[in-house]
FIMAR-683031 format. One record per atom (N, C-alpha, C): y, x, z; atom name; residue number from 1. Coordinates in Angstrom, 2 decimals. Example, Ala and Ser with C-alpha at 12.3 -4.5 7.8 and 13.67 -1.06 7.14 Angstrom:
# residues 2
      py      px      pz name resi
   -5.69   13.19    7.80    N    1
   -4.50   12.30    7.80   CA    1
   -3.30   13.20    7.80    C    1
   -2.25   12.85    7.08    N    2
   -1.06   13.67    7.14   CA    2
    0.03   12.90    7.87    C    2
***
This chain:
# residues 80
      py      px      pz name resi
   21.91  -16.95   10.96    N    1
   21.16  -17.10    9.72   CA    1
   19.78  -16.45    9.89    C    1
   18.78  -17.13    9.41    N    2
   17.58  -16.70   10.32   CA    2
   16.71  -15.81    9.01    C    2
   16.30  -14.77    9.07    N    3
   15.89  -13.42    8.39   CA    3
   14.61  -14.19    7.62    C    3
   14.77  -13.85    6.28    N    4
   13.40  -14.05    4.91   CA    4
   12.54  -13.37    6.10    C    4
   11.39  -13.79    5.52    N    5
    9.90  -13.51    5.96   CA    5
    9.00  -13.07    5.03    C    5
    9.46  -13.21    3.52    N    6
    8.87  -12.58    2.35   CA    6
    9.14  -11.23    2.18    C    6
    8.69  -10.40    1.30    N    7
    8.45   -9.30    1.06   CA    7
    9.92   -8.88   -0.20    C    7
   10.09   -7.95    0.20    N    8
   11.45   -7.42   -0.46   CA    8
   11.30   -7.68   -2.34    C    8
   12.47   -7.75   -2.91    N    9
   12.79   -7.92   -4.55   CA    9
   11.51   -6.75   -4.93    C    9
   10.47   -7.28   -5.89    N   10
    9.86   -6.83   -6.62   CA   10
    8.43   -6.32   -5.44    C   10
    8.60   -6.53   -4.80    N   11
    7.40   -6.27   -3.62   CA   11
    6.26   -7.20   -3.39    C   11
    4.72   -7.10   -3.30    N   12
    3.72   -7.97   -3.45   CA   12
    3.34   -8.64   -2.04    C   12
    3.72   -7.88   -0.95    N   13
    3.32   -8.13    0.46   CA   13
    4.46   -7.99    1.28    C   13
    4.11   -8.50    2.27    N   14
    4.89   -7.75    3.16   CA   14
    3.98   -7.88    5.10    C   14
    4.14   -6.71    5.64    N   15
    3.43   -6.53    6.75   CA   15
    4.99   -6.47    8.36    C   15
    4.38   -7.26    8.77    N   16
    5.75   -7.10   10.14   CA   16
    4.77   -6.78   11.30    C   16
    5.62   -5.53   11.47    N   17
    5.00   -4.47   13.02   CA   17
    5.12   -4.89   13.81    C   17
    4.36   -4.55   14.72    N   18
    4.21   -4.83   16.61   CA   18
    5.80   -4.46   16.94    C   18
    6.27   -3.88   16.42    N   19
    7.95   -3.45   16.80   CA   19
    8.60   -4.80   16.31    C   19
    7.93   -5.12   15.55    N   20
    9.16   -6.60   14.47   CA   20
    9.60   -5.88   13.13    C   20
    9.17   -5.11   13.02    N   21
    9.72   -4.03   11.45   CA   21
    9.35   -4.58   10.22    C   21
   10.08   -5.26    9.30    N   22
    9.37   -5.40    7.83   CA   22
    8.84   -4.63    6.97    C   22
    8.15   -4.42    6.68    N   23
    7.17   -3.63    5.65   CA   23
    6.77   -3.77    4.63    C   23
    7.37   -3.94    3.29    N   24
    6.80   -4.62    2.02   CA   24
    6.52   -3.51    1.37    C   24
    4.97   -3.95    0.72    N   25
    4.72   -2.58   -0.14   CA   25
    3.95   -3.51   -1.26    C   25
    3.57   -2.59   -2.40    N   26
    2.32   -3.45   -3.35   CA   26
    3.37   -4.04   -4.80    C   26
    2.94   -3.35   -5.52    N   27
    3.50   -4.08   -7.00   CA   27
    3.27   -5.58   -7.02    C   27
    4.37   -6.26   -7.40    N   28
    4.61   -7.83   -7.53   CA   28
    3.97   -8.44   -8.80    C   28
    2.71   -9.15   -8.92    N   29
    2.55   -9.10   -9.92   CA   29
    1.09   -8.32  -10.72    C   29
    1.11   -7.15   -9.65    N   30
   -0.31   -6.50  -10.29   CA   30
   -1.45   -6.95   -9.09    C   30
   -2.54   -7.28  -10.82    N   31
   -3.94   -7.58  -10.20   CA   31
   -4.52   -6.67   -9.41    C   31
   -5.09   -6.62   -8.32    N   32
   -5.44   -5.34   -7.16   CA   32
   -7.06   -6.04   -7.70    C   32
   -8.17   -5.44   -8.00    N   33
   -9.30   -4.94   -7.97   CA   33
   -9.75   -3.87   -7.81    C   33
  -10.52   -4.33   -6.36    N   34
  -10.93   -2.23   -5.80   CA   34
  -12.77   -2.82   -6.31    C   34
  -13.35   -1.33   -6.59    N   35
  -13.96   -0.69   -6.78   CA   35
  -14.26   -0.52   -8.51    C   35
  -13.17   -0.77   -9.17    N   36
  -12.84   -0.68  -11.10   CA   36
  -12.19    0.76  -11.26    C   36
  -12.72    1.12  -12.62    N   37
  -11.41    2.45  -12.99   CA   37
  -10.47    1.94  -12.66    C   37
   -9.80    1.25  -12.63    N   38
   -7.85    0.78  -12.11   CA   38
   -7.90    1.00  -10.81    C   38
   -9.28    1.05  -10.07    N   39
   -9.15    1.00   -8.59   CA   39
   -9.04    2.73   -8.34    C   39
  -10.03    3.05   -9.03    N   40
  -10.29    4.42   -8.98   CA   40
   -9.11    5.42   -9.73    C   40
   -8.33    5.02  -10.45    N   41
   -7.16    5.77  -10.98   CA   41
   -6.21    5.75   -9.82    C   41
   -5.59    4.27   -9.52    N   42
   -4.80    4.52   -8.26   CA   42
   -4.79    5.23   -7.07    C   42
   -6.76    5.04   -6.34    N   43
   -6.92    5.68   -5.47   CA   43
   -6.51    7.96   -5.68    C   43
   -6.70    8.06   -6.98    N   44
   -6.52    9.73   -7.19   CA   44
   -5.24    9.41   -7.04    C   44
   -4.55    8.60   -8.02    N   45
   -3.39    9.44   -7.70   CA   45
   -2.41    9.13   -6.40    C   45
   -2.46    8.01   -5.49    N   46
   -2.15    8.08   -4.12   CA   46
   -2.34    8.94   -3.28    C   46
   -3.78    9.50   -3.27    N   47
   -4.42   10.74   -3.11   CA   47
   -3.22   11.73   -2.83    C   47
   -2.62   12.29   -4.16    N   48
   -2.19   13.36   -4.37   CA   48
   -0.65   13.12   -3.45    C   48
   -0.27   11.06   -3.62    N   49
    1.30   11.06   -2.76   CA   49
    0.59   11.46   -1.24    C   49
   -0.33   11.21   -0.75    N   50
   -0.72   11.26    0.66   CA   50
   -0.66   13.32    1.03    C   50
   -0.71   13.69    0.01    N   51
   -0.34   15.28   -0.05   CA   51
    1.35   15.63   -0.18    C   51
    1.60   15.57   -0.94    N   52
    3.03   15.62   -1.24   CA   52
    4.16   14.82    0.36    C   52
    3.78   13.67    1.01    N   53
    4.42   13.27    1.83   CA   53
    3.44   12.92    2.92    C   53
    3.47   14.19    3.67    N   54
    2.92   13.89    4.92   CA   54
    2.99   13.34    6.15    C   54
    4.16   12.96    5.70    N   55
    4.32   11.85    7.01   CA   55
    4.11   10.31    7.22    C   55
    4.20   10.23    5.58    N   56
    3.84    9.28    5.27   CA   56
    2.25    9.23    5.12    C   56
    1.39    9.62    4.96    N   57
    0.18    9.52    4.95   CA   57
   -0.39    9.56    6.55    C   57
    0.44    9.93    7.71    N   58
    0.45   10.08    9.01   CA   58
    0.15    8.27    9.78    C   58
    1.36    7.62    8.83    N   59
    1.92    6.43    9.61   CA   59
    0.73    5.53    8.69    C   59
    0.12    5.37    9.91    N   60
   -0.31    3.44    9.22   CA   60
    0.07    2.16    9.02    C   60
    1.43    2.06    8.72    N   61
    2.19    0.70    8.89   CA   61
    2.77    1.53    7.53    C   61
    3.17    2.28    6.79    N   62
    3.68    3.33    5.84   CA   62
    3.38    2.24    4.32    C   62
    3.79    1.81    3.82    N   63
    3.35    1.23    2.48   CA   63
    2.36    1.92    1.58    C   63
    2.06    3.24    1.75    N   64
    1.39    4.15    0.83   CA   64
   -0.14    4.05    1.75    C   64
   -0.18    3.73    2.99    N   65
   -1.48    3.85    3.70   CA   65
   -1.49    2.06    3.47    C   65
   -0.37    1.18    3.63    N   66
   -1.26   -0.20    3.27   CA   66
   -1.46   -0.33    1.84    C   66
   -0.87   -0.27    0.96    N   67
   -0.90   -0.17   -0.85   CA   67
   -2.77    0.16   -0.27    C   67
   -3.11    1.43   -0.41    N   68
   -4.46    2.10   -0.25   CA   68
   -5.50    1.38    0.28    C   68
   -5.41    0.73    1.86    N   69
   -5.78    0.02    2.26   CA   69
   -5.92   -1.67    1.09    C   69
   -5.34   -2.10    1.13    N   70
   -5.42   -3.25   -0.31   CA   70
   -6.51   -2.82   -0.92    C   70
   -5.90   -1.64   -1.67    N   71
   -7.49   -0.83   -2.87   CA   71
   -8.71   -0.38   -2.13    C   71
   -8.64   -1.01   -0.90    N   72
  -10.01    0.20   -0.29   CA   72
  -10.37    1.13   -0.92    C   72
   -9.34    2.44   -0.72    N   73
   -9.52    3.59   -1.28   CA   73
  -10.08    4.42   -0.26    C   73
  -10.93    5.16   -0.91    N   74
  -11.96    6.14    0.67   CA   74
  -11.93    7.40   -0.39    C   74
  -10.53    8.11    0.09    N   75
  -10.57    9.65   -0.50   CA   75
   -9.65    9.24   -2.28    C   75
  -10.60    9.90   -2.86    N   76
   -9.89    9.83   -4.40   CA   76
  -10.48    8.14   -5.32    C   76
  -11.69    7.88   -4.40    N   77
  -12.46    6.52   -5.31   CA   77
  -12.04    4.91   -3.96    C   77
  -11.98    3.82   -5.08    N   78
  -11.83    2.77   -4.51   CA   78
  -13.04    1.90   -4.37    C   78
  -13.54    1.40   -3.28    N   79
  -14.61    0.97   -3.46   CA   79
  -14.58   -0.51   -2.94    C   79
  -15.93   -1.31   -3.33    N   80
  -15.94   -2.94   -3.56   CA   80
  -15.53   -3.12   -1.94    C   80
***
């Protein structure tokens, strides 16, 4: 039976690694506009998960570094 290629229940993306690893990250459903207050609220408070879980802010395949990436977030602000 040959494996979905979509992004997991309630997930907006999904990224498959040089390993073959699925990776779905990104609210299903929400409008992503970077460089808006919505861009700039998300980017703070990801911010603060990239503190709290450092390993995750380590890995670039990590849903919390692609989510960010999406928002082109640079630090606490998201920009165009």
């Amino acid at each position: 039976m040959p494996r979905p290629t979509g992004p997991a229940k309630g997930k907006a993306k999904v990224k498959i690694t040089a390993s073959g690893r699925k990776v779905s990250y990104g609210q299903k459903g929400a409008k992503v506009k970077a460089g808006t207050s919505k861009g700039d609220s998300y980017c703070a408070r990801s911010a603060g998960q990239m503190k709290k879980h450092p390993k995750a802010a380590k890995d670039p395949n990590s849903p919390l570094r692609l989510s960010r990436k999406r928002w082109k977030c640079k630090g606490s602000k998201s920009s165009k």
